[in-house]
C-alpha positions as CSV (number, residue, x, y, z in Angstrom):
1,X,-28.1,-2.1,-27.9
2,X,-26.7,-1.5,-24.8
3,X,-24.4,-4.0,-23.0
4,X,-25.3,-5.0,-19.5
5,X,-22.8,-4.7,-16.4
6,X,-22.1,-7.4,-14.8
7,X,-22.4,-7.4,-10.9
8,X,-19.7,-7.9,-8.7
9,X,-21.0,-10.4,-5.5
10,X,-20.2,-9.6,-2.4
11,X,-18.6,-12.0,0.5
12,X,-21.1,-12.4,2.8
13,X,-19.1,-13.8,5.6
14,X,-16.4,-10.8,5.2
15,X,-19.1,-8.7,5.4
16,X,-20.0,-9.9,8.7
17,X,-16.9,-9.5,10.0
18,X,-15.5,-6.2,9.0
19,X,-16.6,-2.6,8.9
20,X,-15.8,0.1,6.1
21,X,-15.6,3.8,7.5
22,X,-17.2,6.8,5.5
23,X,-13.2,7.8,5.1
24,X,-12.7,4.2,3.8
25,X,-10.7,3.2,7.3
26,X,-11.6,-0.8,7.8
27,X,-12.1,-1.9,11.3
28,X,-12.6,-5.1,12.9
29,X,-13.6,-6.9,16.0
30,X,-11.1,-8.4,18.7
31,X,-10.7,-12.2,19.1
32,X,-10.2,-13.7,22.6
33,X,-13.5,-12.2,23.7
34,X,-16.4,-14.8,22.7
35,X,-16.0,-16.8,25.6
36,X,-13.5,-18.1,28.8
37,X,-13.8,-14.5,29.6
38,X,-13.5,-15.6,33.5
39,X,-9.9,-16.2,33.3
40,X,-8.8,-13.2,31.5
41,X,-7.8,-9.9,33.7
42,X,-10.5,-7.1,33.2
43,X,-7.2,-5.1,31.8
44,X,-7.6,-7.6,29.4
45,X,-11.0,-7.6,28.6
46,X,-11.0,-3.8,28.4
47,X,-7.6,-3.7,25.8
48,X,-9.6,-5.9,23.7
49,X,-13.0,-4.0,23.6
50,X,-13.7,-2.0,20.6
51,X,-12.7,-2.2,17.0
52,X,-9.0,-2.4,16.1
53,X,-8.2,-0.9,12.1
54,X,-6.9,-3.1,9.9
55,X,-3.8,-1.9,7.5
56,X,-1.9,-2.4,4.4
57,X,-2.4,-5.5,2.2
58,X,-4.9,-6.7,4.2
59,X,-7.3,-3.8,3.9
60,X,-6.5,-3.6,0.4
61,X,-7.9,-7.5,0.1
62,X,-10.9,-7.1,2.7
63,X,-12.3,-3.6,0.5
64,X,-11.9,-5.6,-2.9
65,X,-14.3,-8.6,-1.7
66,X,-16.6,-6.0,-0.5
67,X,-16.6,-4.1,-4.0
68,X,-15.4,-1.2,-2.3
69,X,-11.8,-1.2,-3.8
């Protein structure tokens, strides 16, 4: 008889906030940019558009709640 596998969950609210690449890189979005955006300088705004990689432990801890690691 054959055992079954047990299946890792995933953390939904990580999931939301963080992005795996096909080459494994994981990205995230900027903070600051939700909302008082009428104070900050458009140099600013612009530096914090886009997604920013995230390294070393932290990557390491983001891939293993996904059940990528």
């Amino acid at each position: 008889m054959k055992k079954k596998s047990t299946r890792l969950k995933i953390r939904k609210s990580v999931r939301n906030r963080f992005k795996i690449t096909k080459n494994g890189k994981v990205l995230r979005d900027s903070s600051f940019r939700r909302h008082l955006r009428r104070k900050k300088t458009k140099k600013q705004l612009r530096r914090l558009k886009g997604r920013k990689a995230v390294t070393g432990r932290w990557a390491r801890k983001v891939k293993k709640l996904l059940g990528k690691a």
